[in-house]
DRENPA-3360 file (N, C-alpha, C; in nm, 2 decimals, always signed):
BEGIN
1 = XXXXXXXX = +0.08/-0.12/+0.00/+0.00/+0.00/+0.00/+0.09/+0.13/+0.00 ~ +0.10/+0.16/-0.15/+0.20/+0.30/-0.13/+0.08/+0.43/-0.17 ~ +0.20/+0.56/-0.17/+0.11/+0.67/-0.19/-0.03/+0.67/-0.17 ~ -0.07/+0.67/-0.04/-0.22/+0.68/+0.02/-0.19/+0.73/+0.14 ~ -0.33/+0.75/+0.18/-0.37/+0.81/+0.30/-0.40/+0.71/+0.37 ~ -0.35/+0.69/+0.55/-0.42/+0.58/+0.62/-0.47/+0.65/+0.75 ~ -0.56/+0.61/+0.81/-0.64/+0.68/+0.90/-0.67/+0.52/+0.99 ~ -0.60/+0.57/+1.09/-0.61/+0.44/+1.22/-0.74/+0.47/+1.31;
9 = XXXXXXXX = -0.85/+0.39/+1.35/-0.97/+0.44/+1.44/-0.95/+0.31/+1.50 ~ -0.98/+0.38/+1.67/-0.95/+0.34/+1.76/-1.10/+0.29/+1.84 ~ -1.16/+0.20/+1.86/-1.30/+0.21/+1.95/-1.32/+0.14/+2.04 ~ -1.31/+0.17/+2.21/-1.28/+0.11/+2.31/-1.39/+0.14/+2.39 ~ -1.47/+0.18/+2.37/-1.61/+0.23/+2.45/-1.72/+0.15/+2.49 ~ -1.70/+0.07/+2.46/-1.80/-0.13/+2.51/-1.70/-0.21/+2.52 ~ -1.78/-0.31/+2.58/-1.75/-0.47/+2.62/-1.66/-0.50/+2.49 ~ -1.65/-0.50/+2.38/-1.61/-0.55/+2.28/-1.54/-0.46/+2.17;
17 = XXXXXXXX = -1.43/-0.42/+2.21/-1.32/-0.32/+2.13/-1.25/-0.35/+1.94 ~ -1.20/-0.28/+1.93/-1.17/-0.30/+1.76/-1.09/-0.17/+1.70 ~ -0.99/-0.22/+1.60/-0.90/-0.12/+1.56/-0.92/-0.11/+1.41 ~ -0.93/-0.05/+1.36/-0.93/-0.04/+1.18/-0.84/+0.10/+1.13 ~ -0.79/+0.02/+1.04/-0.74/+0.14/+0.91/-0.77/+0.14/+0.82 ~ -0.80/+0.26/+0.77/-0.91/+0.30/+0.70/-0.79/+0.41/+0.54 ~ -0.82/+0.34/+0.43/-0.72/+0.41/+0.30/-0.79/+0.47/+0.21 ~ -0.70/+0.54/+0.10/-0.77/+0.61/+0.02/-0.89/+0.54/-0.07;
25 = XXXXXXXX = -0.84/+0.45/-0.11/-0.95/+0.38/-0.19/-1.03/+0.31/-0.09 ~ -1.08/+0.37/+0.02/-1.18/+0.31/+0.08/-1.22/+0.13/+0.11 ~ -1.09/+0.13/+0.15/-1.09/-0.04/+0.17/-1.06/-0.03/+0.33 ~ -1.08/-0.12/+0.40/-1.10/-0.11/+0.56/-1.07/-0.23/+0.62 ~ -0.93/-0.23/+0.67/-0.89/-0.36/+0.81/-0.89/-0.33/+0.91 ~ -0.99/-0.39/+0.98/-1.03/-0.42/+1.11/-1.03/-0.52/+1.18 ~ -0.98/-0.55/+1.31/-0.97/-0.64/+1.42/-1.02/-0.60/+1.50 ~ -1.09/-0.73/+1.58/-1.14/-0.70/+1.69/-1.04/-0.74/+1.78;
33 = XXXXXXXX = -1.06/-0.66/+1.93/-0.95/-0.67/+2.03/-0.99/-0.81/+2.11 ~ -0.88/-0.93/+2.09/-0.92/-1.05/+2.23/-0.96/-1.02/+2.36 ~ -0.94/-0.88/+2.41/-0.98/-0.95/+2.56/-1.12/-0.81/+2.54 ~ -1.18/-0.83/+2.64/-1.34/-0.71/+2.63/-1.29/-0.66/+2.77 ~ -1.36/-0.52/+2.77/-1.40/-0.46/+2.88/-1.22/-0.39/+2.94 ~ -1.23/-0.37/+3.03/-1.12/-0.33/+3.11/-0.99/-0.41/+3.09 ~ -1.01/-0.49/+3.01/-0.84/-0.52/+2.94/-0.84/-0.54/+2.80 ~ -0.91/-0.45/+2.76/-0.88/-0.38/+2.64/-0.70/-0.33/+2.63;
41 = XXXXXXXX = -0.68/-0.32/+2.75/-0.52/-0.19/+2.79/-0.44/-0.35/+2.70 ~ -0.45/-0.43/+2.82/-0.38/-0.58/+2.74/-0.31/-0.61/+2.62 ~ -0.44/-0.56/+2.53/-0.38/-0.58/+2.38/-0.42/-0.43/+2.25 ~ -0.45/-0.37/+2.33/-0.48/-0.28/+2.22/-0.33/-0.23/+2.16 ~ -0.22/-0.26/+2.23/-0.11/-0.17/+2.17/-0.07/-0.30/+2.07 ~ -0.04/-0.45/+2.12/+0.01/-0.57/+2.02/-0.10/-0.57/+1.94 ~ -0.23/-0.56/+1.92/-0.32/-0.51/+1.80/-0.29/-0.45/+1.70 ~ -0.26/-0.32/+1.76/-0.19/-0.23/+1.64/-0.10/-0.23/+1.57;
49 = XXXXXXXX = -0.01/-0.32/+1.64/+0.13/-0.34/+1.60/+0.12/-0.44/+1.52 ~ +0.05/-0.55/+1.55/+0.04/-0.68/+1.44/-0.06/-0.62/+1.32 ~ -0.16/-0.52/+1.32/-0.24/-0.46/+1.24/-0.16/-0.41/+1.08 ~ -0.07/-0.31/+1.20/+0.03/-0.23/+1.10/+0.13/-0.34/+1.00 ~ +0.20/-0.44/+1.05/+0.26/-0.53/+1.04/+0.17/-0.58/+0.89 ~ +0.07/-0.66/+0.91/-0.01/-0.70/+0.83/-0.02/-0.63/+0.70 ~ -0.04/-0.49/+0.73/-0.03/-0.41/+0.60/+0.09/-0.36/+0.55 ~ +0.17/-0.38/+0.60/+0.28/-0.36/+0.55/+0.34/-0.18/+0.57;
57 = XXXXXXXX = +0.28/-0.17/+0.71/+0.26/-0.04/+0.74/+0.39/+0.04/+0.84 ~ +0.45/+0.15/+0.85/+0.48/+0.16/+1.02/+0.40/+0.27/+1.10 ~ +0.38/+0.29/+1.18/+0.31/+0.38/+1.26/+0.32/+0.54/+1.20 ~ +0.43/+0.57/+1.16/+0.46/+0.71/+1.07/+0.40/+0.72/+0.99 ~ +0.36/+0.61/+0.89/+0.29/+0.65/+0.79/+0.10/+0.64/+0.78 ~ +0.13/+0.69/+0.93/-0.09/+0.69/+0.97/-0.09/+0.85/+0.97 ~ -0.21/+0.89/+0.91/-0.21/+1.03/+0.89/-0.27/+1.07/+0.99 ~ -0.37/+1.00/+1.04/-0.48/+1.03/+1.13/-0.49/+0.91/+1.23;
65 = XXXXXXXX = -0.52/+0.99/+1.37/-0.60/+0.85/+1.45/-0.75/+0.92/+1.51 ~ -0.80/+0.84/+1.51/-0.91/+0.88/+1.58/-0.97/+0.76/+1.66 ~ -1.04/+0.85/+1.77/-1.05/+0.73/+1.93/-1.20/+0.76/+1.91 ~ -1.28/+0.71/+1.97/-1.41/+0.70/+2.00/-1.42/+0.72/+2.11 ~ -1.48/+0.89/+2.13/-1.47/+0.93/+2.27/-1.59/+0.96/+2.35 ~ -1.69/+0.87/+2.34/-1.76/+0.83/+2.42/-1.96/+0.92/+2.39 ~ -2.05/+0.85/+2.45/-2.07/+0.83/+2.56/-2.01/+0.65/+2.59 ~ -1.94/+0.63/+2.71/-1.95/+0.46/+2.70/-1.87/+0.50/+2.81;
73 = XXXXXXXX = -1.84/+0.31/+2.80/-1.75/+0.27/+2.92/-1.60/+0.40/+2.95 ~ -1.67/+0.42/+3.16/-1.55/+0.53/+3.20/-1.40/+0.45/+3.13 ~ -1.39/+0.34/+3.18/-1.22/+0.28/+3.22/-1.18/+0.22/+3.02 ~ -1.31/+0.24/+2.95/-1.25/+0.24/+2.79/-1.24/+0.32/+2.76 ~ -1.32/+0.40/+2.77/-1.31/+0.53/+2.71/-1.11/+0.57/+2.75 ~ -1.11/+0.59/+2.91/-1.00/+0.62/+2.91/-0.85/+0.57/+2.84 ~ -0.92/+0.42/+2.82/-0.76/+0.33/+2.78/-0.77/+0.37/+2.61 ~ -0.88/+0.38/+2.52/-0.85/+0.43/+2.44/-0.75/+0.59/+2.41;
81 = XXXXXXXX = -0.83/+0.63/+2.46/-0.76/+0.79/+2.48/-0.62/+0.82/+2.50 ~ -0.58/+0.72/+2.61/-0.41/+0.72/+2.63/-0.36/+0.69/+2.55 ~ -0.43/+0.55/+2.49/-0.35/+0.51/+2.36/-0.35/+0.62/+2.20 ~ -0.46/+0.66/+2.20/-0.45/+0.76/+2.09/-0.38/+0.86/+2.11 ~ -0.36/+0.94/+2.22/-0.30/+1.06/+2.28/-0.12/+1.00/+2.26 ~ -0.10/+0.92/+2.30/+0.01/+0.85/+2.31/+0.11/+0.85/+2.20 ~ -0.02/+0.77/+2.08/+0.09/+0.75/+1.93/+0.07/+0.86/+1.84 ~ -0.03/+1.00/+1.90/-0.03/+1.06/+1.83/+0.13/+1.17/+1.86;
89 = XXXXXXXX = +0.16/+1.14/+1.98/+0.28/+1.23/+2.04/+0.39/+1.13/+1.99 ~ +0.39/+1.03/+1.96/+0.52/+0.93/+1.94/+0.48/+0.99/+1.74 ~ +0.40/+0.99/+1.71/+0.42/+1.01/+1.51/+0.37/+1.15/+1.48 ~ +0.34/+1.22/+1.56/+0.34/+1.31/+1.48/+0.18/+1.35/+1.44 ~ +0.12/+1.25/+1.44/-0.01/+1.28/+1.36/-0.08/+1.36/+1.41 ~ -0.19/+1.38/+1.37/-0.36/+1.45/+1.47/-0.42/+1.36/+1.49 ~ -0.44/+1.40/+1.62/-0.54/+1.33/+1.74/-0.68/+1.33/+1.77 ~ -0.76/+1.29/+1.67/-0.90/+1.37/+1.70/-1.04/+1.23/+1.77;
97 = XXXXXXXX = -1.09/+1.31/+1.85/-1.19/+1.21/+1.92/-1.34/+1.24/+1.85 ~ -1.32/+1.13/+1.84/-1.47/+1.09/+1.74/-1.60/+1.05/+1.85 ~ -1.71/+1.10/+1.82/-1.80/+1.16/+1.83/-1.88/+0.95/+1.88 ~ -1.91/+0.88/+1.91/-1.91/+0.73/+1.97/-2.07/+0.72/+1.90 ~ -2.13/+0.79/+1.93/-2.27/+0.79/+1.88/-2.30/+0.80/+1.75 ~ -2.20/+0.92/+1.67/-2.19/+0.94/+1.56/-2.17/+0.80/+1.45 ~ -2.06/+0.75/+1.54/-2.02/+0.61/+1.44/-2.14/+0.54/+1.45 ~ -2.19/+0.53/+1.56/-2.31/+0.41/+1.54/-2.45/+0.45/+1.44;
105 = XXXXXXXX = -2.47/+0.56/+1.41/-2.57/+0.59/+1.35/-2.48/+0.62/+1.19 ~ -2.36/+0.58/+1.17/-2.27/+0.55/+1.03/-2.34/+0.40/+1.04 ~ -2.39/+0.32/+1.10/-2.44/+0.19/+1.10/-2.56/+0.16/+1.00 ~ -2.64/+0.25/+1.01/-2.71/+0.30/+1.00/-2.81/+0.19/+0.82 ~ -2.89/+0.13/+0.83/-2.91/+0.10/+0.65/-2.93/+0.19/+0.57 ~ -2.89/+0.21/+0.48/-2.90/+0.36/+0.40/-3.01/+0.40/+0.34 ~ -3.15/+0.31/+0.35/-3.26/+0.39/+0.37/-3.31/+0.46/+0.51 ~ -3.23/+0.48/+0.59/-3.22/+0.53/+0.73/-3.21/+0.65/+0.71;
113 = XXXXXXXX = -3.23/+0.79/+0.74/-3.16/+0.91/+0.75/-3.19/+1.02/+0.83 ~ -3.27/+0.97/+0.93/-3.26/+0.99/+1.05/-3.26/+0.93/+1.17 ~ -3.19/+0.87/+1.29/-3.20/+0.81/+1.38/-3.19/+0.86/+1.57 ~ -3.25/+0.80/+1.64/-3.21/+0.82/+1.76/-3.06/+0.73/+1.81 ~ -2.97/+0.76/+1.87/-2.88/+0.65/+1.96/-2.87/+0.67/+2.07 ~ -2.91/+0.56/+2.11/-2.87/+0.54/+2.27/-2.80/+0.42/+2.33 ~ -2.76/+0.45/+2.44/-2.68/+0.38/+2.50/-2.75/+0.38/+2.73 ~ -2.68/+0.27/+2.77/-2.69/+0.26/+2.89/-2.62/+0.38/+2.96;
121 = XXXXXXXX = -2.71/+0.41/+3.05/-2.59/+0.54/+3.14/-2.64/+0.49/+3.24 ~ -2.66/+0.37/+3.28/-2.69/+0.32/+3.43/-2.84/+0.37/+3.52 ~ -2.83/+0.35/+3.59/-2.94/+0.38/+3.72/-3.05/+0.38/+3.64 ~ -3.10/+0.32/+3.57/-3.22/+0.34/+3.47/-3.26/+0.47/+3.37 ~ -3.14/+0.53/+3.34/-3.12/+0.61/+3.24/-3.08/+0.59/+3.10 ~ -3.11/+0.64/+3.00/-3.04/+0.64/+2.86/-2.96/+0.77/+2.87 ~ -2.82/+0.71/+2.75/-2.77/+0.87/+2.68/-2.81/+0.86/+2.54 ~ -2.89/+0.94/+2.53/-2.96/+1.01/+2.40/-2.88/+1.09/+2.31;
129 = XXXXXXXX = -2.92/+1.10/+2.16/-2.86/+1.19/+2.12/-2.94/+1.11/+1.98 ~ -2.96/+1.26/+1.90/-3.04/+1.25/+1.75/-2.94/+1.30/+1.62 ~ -2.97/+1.21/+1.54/-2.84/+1.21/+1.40/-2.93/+1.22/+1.30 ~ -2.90/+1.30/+1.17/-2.95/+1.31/+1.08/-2.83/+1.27/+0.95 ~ -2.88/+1.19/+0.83/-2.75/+1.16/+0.77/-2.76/+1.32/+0.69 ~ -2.66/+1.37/+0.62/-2.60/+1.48/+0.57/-2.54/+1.45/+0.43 ~ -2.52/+1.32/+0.37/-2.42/+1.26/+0.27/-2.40/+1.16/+0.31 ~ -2.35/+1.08/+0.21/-2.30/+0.90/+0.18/-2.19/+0.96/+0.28;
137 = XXXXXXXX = -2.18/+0.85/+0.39/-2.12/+0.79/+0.54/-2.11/+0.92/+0.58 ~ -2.15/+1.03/+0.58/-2.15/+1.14/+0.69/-2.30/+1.16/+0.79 ~ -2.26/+1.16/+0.90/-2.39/+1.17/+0.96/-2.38/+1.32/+1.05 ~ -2.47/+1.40/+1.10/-2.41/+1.50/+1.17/-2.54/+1.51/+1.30 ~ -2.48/+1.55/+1.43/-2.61/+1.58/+1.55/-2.68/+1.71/+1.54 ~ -2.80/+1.60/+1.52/-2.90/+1.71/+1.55/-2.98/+1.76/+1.69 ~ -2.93/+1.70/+1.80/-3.00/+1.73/+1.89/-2.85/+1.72/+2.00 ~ -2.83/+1.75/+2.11/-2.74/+1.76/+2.18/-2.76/+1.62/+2.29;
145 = XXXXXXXX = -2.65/+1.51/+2.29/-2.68/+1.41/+2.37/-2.73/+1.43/+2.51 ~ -2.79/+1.36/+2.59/-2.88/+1.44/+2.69/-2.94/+1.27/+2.75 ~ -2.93/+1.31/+2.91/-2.97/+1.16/+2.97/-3.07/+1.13/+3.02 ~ -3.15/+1.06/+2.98/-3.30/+1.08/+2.95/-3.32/+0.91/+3.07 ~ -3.46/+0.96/+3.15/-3.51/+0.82/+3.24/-3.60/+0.72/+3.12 ~ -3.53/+0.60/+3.11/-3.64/+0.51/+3.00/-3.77/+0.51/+3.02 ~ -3.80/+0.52/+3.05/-3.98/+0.55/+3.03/-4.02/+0.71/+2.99 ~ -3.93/+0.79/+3.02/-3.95/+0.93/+2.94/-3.92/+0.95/+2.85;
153 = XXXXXXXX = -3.80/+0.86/+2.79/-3.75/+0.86/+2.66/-3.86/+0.80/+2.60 ~ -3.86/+0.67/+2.63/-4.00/+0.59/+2.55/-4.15/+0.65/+2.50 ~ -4.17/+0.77/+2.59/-4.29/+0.84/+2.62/-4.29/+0.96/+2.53 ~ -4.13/+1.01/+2.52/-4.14/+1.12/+2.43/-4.17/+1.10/+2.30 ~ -4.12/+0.96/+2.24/-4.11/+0.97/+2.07/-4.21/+0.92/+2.01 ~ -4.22/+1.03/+1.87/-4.30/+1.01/+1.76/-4.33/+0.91/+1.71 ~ -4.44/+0.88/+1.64/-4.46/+0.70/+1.56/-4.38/+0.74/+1.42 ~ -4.33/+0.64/+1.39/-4.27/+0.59/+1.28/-4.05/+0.63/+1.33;
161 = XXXXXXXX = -4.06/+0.67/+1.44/-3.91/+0.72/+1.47/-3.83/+0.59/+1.48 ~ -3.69/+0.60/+1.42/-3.60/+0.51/+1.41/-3.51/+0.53/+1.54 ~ -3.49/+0.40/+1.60/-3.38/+0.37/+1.71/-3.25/+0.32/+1.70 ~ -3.15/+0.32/+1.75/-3.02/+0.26/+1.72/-2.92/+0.28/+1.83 ~ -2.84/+0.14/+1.88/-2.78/+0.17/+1.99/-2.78/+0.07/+2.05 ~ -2.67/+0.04/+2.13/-2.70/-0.09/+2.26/-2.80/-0.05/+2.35 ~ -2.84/+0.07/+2.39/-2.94/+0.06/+2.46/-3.05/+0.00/+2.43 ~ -3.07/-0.03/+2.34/-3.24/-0.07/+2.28/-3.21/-0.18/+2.39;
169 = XXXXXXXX = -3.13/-0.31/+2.40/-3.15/-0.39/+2.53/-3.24/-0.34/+2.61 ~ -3.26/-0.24/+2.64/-3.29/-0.20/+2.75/-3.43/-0.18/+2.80 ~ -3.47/-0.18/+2.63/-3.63/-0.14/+2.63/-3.71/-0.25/+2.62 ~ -3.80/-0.24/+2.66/-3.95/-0.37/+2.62/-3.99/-0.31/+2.49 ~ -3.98/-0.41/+2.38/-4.02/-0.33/+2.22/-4.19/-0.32/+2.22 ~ -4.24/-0.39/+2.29/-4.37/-0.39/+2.32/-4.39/-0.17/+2.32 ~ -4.28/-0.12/+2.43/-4.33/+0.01/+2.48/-4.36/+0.09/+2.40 ~ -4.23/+0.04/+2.26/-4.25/+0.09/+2.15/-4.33/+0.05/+1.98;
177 = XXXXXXXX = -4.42/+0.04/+2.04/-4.49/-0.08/+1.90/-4.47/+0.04/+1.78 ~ -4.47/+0.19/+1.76/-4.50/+0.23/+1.61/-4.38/+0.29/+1.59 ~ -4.22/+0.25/+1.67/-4.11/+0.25/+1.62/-4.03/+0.14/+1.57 ~ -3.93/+0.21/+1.52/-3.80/+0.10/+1.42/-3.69/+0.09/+1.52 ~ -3.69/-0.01/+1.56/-3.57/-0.06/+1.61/-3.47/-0.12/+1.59 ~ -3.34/-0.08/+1.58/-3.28/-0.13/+1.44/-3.24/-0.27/+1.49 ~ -3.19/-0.37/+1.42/-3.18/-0.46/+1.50/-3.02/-0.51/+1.54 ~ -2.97/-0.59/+1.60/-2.84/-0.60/+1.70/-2.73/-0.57/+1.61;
185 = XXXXXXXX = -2.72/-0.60/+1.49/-2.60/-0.60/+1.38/-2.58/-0.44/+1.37 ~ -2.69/-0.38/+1.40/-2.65/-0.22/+1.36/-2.60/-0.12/+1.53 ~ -2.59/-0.17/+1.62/-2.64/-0.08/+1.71/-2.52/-0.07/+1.82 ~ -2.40/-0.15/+1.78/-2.23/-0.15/+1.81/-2.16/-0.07/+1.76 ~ -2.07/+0.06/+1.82/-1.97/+0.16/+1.72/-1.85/+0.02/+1.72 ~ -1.77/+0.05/+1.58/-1.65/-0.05/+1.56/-1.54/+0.08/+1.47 ~ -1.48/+0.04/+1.45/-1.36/+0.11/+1.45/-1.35/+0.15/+1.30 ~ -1.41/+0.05/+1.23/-1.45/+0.08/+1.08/-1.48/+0.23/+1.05;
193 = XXXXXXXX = -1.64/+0.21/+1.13/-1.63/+0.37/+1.15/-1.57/+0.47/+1.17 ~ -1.53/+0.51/+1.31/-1.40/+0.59/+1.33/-1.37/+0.60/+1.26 ~ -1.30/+0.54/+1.20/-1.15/+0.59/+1.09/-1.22/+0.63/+0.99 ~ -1.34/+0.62/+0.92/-1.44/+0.69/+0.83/-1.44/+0.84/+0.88 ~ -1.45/+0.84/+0.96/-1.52/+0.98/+1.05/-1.39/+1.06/+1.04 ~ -1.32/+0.95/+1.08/-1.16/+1.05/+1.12/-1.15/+1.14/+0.96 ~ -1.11/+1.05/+0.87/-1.07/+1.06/+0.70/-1.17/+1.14/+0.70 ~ -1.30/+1.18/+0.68/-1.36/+1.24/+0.65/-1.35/+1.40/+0.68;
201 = XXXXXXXX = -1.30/+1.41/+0.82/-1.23/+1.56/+0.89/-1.16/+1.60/+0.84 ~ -1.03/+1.51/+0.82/-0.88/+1.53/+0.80/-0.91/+1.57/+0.70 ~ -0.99/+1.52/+0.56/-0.98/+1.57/+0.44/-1.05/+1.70/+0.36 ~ -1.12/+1.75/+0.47/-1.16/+1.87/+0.48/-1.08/+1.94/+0.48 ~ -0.92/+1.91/+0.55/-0.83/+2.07/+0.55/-0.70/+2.00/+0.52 ~ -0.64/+2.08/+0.49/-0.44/+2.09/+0.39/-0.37/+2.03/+0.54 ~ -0.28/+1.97/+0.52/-0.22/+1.89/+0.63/-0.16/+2.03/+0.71 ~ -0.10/+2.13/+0.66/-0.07/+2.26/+0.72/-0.15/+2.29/+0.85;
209 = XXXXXXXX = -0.31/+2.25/+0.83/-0.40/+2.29/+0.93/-0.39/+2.17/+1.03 ~ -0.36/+2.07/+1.02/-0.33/+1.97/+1.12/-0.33/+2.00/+1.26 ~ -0.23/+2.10/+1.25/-0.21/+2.15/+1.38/-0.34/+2.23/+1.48 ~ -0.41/+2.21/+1.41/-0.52/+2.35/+1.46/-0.66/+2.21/+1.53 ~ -0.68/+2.12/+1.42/-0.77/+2.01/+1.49/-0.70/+1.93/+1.60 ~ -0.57/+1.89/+1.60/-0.53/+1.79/+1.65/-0.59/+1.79/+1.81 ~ -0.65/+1.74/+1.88/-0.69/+1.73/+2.02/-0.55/+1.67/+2.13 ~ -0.40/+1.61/+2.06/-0.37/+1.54/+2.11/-0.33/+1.57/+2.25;
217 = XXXXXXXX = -0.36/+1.74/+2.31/-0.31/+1.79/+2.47/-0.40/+1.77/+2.56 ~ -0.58/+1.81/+2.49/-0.62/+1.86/+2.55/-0.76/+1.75/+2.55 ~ -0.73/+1.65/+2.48/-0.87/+1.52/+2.44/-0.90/+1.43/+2.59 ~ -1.06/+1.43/+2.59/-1.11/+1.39/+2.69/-1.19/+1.31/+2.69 ~ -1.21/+1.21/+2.76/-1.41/+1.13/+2.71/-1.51/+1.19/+2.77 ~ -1.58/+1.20/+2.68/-1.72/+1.24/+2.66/-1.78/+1.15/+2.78 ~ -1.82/+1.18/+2.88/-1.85/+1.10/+3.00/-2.04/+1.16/+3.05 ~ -2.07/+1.29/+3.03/-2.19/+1.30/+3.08/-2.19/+1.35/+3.19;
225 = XXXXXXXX = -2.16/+1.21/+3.29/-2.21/+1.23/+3.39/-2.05/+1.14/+3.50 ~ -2.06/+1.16/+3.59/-1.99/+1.08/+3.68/-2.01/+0.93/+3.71 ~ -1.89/+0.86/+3.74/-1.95/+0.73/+3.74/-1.99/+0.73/+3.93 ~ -2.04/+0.59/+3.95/-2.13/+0.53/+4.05/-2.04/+0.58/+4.18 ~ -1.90/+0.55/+4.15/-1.76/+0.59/+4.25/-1.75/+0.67/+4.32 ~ -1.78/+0.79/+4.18/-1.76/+0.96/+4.18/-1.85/+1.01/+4.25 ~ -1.96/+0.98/+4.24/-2.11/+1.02/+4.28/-2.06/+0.99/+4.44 ~ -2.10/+0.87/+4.47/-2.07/+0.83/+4.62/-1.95/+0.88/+4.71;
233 = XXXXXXXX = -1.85/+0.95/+4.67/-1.73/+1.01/+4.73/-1.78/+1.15/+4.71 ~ -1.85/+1.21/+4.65/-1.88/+1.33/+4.64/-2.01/+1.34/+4.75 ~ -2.06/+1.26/+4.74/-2.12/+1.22/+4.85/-2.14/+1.26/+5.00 ~ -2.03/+1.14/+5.06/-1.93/+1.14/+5.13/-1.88/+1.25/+5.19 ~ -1.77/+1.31/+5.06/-1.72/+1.49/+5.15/-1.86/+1.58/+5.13 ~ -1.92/+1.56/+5.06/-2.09/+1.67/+5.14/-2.08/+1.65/+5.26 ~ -2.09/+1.49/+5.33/-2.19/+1.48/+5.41/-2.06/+1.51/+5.54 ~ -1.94/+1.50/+5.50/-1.81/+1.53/+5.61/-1.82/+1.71/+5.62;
241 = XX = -1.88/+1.76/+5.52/-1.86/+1.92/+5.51/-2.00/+1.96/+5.59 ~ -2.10/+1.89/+5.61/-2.22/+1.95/+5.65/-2.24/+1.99/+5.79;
% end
């Protein structure tokens, strides 16, 4: 693979992780990571390395990375992020965190072109957020992610509205009899994506501008809200301060 563009996407934000590089002619290798969850850390770096290997790649010649920065897992979200933040300071490249919801509604069947995504935010909450597609594999937010109680979510939407997301688990489809729910093959971000999302930024602007998107100082996950830990320790010094 000479003279191209390669764009590495990183997605650590569920139980079940995955790395792809993503080239100019639109061809896409992707692996999924062996271990899930919180040892994601384990292999995501021999992943990339046997990835790059495979294609006959070295790490210098990735133009882009992009991580999948959440709503999702606290302790993925962060192991991706280190890792992206990491090889973006070791090559040089730009660092940009992709949008986690976004990719999943790239899932999307292409008579789709508007969808809801959600995901678990625990305590009987959804994280919400509304995508509209914009262009072939570009999707953009139309509504600002926001954490909604499942039965108020369920309660708010329109008949004929399309769903998508691991949350749908969550719901009784019964609640929703005059919606689309997409079904399990669509409703996982993977890394495929990302690196679509990423390529698609990057090629908006002259590598000169690189410097202006790159996140790699200042990139964070998209978290919402505090985890169960945080809550309870903040808690805690309230109730030591009262």
């Amino acid at each position: 693979m000479e003279n191209s563009l390669f764009y590495l996407g990183v997605e650590t934000s569920g139980r079940c992780g995955s790395i792809a590089i993503y080239h100019a002619q639109q061809k896409i290798a992707q692996t999924e990571l062996q271990q899930q969850g919180r040892k994601h850390a384990q292999t995501l770096v021999s992943e990339v390395k046997k990835l790059l290997f495979q294609l006959k790649l070295t790490p210098y010649q990735i133009t882009g990375v992009g991580v999948s920065g959440g709503p999702g897992s606290f302790t993925g979200l962060r192991i991706g992020t280190t890792f992206a933040k990491t090889f973006g300071y070791v090559t040089g490249c730009p660092v940009l965190g992709i949008d986690t919801f976004e990719a999943i509604a790239l899932n999307c069947p292409p008579e789709v072109s508007e969808t809801y995504v959600i995901s678990n935010a625990q305590r009987g909450d959804l994280f919400v957020g509304k995508y509209v597609k914009i262009a072939e594999n570009q999707w953009q937010k139309s509504d600002e992610i926001r954490i909604w109680a499942i039965t108020e979510f369920c309660r708010s939407l329109e008949t004929g509205s399309t769903i998508n997301g691991p949350g749908i688990e969550l719901i009784e489809p019964a609640a929703l009899p005059k919606c689309r729910l997409l079904d399990p093959e669509f409703r996982q971000p993977d890394a495929a994506k990302v690196s679509i999302i990423t390529a698609n930024l990057l090629k908006k602007h002259q590598t000169a501008d690189y410097h202006s998107l790159t996140e790699i100082w200042d990139l964070t996950p998209y978290y919402l809200r505090k985890s169960s830990a945080e809550e309870k320790w903040d808690a805690r010094q309230q109730l030591n301060t009262d």
